[in-house]
Backbone as a printed PyTorch tensor [residue, N CA C, xyz], in Angstrom:
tensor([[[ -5.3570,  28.2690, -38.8910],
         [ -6.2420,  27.4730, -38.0690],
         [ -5.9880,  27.7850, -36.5900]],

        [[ -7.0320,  28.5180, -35.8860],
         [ -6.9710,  28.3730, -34.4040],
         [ -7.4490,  27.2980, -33.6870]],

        [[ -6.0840,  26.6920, -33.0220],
         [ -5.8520,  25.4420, -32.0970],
         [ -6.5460,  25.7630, -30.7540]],

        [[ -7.6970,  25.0100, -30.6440],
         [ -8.6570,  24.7890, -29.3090],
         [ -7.9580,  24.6920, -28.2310]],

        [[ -7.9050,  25.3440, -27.1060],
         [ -7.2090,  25.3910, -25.8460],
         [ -7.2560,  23.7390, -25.0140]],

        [[ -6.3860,  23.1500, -24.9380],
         [ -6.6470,  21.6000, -23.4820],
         [ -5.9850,  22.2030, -22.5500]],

        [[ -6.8830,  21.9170, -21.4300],
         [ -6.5350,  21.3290, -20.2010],
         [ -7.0370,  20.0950, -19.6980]],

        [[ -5.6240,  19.8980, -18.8440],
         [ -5.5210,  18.7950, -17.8890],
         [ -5.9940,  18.8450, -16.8030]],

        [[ -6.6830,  18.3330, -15.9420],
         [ -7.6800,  18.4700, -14.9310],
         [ -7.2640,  17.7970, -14.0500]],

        [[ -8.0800,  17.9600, -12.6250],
         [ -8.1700,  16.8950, -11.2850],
         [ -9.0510,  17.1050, -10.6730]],

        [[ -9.6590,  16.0000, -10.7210],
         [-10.9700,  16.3580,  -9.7330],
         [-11.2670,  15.4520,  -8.5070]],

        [[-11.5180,  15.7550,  -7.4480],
         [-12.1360,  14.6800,  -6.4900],
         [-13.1570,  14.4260,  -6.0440]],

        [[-13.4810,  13.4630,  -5.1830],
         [-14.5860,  13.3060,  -4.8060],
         [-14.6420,  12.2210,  -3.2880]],

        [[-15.4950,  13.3720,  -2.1830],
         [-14.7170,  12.8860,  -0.7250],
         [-15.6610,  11.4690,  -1.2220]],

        [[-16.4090,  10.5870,  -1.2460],
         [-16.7930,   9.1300,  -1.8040],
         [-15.8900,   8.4910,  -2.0790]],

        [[-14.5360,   8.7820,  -2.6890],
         [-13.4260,   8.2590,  -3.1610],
         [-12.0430,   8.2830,  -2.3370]],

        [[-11.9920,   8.5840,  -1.2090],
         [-10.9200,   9.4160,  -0.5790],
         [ -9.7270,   8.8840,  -0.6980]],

        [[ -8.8080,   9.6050,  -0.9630],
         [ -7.3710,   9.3500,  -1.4680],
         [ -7.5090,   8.9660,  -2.8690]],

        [[ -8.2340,   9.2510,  -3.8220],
         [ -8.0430,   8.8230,  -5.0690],
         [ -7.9320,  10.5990,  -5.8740]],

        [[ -7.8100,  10.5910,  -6.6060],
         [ -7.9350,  11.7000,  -7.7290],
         [ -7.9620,  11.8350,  -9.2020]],

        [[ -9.0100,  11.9720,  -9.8920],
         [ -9.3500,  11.6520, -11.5100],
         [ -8.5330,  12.4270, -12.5180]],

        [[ -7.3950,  12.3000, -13.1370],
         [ -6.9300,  12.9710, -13.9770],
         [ -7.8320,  13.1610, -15.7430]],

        [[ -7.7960,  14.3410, -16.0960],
         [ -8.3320,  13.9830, -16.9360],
         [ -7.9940,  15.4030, -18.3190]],

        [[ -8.9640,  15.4210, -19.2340],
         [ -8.4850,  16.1430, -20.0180],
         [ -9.9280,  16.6190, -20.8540]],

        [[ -9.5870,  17.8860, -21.1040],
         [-11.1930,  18.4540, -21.6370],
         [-10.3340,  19.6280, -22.1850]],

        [[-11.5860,  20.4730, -23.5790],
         [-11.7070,  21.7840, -24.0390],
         [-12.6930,  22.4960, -23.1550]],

        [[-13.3730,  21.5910, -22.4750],
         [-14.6920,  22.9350, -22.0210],
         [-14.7580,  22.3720, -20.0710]],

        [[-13.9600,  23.2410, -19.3910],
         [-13.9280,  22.4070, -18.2530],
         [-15.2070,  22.3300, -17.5530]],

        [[-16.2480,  23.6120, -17.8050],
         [-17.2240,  22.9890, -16.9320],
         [-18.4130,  22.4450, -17.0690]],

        [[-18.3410,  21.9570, -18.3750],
         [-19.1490,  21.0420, -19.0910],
         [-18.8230,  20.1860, -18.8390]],

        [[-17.2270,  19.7130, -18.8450],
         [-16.9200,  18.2740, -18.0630],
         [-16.9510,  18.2650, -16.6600]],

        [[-17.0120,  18.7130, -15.8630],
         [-17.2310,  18.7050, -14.4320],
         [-18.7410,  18.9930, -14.2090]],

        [[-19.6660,  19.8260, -15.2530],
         [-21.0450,  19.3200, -15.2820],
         [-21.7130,  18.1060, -15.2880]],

        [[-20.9480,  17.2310, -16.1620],
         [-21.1460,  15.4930, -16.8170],
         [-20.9950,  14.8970, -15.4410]],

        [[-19.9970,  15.2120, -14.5810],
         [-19.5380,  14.3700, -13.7390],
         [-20.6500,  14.5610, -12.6540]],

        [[-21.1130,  15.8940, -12.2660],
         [-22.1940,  16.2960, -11.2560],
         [-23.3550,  15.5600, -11.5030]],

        [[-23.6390,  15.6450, -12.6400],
         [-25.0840,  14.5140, -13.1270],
         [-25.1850,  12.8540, -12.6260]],

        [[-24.0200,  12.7000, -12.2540],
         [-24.2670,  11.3160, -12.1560],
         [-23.7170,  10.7510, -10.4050]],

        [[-23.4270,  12.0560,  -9.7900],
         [-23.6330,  11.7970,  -8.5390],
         [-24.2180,  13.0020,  -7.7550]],

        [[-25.6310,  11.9640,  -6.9420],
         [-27.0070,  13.0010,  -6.6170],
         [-26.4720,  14.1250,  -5.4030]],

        [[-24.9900,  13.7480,  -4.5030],
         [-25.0800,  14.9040,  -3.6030],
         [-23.8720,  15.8100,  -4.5470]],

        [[-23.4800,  15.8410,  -5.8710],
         [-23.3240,  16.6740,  -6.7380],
         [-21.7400,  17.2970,  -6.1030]],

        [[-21.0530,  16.2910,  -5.2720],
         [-19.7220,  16.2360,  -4.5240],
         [-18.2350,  16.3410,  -5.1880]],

        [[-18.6270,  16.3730,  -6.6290],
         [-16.8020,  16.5540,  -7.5830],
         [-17.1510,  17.6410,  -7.1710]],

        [[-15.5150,  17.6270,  -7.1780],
         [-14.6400,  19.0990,  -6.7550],
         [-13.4270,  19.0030,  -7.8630]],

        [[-13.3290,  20.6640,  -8.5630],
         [-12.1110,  20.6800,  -9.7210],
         [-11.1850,  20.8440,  -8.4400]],

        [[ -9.8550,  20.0600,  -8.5470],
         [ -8.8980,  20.8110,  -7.4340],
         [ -7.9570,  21.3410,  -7.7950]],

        [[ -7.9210,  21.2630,  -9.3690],
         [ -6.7370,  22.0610, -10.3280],
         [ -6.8460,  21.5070, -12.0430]],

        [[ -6.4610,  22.7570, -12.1130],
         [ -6.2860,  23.1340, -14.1360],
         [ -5.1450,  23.1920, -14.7340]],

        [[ -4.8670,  23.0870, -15.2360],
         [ -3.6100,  24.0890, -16.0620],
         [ -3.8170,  23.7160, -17.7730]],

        [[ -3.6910,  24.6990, -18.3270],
         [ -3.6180,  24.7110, -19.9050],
         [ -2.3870,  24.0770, -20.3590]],

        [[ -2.4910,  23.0650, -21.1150],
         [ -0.8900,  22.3990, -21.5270],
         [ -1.3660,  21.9860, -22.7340]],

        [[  0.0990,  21.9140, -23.5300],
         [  0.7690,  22.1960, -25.1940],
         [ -0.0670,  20.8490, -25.8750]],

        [[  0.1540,  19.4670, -24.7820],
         [ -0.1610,  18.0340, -25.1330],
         [ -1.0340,  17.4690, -23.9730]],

        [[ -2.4250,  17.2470, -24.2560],
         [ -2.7790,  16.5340, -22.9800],
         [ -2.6100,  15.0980, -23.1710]],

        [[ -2.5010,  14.9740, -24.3100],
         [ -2.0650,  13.2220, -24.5940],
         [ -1.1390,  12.8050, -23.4060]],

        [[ -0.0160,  13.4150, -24.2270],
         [  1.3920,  12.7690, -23.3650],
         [  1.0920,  12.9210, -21.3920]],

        [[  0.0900,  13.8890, -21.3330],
         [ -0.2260,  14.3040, -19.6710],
         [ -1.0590,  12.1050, -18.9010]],

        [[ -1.9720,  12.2030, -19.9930],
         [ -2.9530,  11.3450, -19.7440],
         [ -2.0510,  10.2870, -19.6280]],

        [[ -1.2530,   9.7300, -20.6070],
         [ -0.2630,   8.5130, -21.0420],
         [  0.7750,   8.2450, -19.7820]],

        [[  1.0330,   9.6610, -19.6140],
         [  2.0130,   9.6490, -18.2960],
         [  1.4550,   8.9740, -16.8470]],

        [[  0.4730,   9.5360, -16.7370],
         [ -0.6110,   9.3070, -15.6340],
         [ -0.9150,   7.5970, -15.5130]],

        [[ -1.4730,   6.9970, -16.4970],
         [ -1.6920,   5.7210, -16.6500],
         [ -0.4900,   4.8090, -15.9150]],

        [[  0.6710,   5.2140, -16.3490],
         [  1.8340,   4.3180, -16.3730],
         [  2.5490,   4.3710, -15.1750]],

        [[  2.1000,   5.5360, -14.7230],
         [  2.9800,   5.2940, -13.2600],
         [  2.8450,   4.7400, -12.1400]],

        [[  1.5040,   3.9300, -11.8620],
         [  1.4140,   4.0840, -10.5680],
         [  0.2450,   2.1610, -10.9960]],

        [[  0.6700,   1.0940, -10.1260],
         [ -0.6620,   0.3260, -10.0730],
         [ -1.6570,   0.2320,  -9.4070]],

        [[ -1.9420,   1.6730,  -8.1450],
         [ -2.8950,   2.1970,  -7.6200],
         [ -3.6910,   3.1280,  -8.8450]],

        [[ -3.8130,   2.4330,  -9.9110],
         [ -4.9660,   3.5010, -10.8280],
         [ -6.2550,   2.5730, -11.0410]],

        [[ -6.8710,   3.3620, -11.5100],
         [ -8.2490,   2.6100, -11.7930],
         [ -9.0660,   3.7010, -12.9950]],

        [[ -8.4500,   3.4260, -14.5010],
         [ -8.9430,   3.8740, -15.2520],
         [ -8.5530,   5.5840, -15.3190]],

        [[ -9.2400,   6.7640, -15.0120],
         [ -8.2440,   7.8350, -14.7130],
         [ -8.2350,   8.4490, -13.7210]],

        [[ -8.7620,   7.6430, -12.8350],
         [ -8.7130,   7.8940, -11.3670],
         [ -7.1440,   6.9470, -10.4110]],

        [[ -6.4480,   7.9700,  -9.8460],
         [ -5.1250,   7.3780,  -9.3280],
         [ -5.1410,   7.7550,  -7.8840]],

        [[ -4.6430,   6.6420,  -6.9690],
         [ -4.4100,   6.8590,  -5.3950],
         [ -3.0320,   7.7570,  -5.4140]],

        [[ -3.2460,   8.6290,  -5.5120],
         [ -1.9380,   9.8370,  -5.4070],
         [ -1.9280,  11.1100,  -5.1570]],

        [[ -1.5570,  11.6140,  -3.8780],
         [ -1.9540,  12.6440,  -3.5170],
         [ -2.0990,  14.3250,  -4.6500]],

        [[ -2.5860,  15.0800,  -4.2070],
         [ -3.2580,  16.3820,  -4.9520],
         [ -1.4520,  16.3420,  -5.6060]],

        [[ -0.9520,  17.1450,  -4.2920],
         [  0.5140,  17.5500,  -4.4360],
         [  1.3400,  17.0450,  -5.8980]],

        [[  1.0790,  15.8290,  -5.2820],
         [  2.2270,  15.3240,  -5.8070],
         [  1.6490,  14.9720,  -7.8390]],

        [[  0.7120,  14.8350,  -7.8620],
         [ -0.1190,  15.0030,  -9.2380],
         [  0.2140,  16.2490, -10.2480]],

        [[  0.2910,  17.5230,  -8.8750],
         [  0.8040,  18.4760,  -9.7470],
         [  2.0430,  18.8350,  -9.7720]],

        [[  2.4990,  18.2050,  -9.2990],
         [  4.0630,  18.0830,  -9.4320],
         [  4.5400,  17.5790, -10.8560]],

        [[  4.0050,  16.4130, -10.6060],
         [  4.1840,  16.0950, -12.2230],
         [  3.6170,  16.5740, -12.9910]],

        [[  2.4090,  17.3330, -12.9630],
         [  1.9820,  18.1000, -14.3760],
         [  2.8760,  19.1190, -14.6600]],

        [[  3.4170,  19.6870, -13.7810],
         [  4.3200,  20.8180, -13.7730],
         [  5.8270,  20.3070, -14.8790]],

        [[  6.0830,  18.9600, -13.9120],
         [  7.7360,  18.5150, -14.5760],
         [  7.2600,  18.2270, -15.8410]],

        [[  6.0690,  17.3110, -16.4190],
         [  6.1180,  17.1280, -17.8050],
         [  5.5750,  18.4420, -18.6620]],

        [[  4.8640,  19.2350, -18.1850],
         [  4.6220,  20.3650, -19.2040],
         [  6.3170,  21.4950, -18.9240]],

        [[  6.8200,  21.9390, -18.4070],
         [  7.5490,  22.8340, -17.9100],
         [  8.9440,  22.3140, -17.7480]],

        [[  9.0510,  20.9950, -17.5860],
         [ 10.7550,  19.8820, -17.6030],
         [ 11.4160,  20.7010, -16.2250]],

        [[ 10.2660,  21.0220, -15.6370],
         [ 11.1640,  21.5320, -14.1720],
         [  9.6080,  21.4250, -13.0080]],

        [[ 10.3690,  21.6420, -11.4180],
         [  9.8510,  21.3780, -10.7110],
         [  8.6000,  22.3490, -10.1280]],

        [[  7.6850,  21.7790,  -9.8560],
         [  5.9750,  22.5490,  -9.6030],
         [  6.4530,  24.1210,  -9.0430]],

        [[  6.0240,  25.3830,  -8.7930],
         [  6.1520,  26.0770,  -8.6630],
         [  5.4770,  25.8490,  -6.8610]],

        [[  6.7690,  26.6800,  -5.8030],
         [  6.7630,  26.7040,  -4.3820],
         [  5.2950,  27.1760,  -3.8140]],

        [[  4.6640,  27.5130,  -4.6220],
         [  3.5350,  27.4790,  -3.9700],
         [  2.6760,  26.2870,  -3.7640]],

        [[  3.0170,  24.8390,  -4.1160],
         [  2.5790,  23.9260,  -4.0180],
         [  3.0250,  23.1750,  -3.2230]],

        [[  4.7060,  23.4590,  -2.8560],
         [  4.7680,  22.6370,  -1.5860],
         [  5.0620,  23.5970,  -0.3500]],

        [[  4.4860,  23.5930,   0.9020],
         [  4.3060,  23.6250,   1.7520],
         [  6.0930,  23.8460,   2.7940]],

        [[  6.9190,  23.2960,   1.8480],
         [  7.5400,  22.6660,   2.6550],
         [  8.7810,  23.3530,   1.8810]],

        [[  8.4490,  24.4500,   0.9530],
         [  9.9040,  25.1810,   0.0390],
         [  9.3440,  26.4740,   0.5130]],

        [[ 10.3490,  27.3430,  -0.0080],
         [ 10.2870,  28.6980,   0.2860],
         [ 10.9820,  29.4090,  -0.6580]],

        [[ 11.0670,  30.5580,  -0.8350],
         [ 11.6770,  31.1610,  -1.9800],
         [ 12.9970,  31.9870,  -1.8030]],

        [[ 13.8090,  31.7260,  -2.2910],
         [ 14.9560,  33.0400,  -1.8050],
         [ 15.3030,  33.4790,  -3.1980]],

        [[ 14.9060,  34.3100,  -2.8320],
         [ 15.3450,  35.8300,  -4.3120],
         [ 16.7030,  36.3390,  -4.4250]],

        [[ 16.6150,  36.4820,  -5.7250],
         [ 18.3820,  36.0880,  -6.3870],
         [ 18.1720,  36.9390,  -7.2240]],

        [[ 19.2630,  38.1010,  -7.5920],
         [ 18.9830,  38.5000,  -8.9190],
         [ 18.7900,  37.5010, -10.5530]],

        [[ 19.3930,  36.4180, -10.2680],
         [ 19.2990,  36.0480, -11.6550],
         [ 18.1490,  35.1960, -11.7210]],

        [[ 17.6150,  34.1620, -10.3890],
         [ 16.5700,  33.1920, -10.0600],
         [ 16.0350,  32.7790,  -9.6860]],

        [[ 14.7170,  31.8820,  -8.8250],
         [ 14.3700,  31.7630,  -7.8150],
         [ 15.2780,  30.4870,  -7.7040]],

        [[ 15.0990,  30.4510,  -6.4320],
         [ 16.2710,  29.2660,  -5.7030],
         [ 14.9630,  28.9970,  -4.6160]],

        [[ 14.8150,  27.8670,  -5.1670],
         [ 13.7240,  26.7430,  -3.9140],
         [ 14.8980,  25.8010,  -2.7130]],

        [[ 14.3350,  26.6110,  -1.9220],
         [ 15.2280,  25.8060,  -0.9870],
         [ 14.2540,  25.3290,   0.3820]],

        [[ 14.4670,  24.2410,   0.9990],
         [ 13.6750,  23.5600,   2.1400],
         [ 13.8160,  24.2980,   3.4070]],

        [[ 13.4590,  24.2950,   4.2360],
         [ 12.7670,  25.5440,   5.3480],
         [ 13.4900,  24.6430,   6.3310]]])
């Protein structure tokens, strides 16, 4: 049996500012189609994907953390959203291209994130 690909999603929308919709789909732009239909200046924006093992446990996680949510929309910045998609799919920290604020120093055996 071939297992259908999930991803975990984020989408925004400047109407909403500071919020961000977590969510979960097989067909991403059929679901970000759904979402365009129902607002006329057609303003969601995907702001990130990633393919992961469980989107359950992604969604479940999301709910529980924060009492700035509102269904699967959460007041929590881009960053820091994929931060945690990163730690719960991967059990380690988002890759330095997401923060701004790490840099990389090359090691033969690893990358070593260290603050600037």
């Amino acid at each position: 049996m071939v297992m259908e690909k999930t991803y975990i999603y984020i989408i925004s929308n400047p109407a909403f500012k500071g919020w961000n919709k977590i969510g979960k789909t097989t067909d991403l732009l059929a679901r970000l189609s759904c979402y365009q239909t129902g607002d006329p200046y057609r303003a969601y924006k995907l702001e990130y994907y990633m393919e992961v093992k469980d989107a359950n446990i992604h969604e479940e996680h999301f709910r529980n953390i924060s009492d700035d949510i509102n269904g699967e929309w959460i007041k929590l910045s881009l960053h820091k959203i994929i931060k945690m998609i990163h730690k719960l799919e991967f059990r380690e920290e988002a890759p330095y291209m997401f923060d701004k604020s790490l840099r990389v120093s090359h090691s033969t055996k690893k990358n070593v994130y260290t603050k600037k």
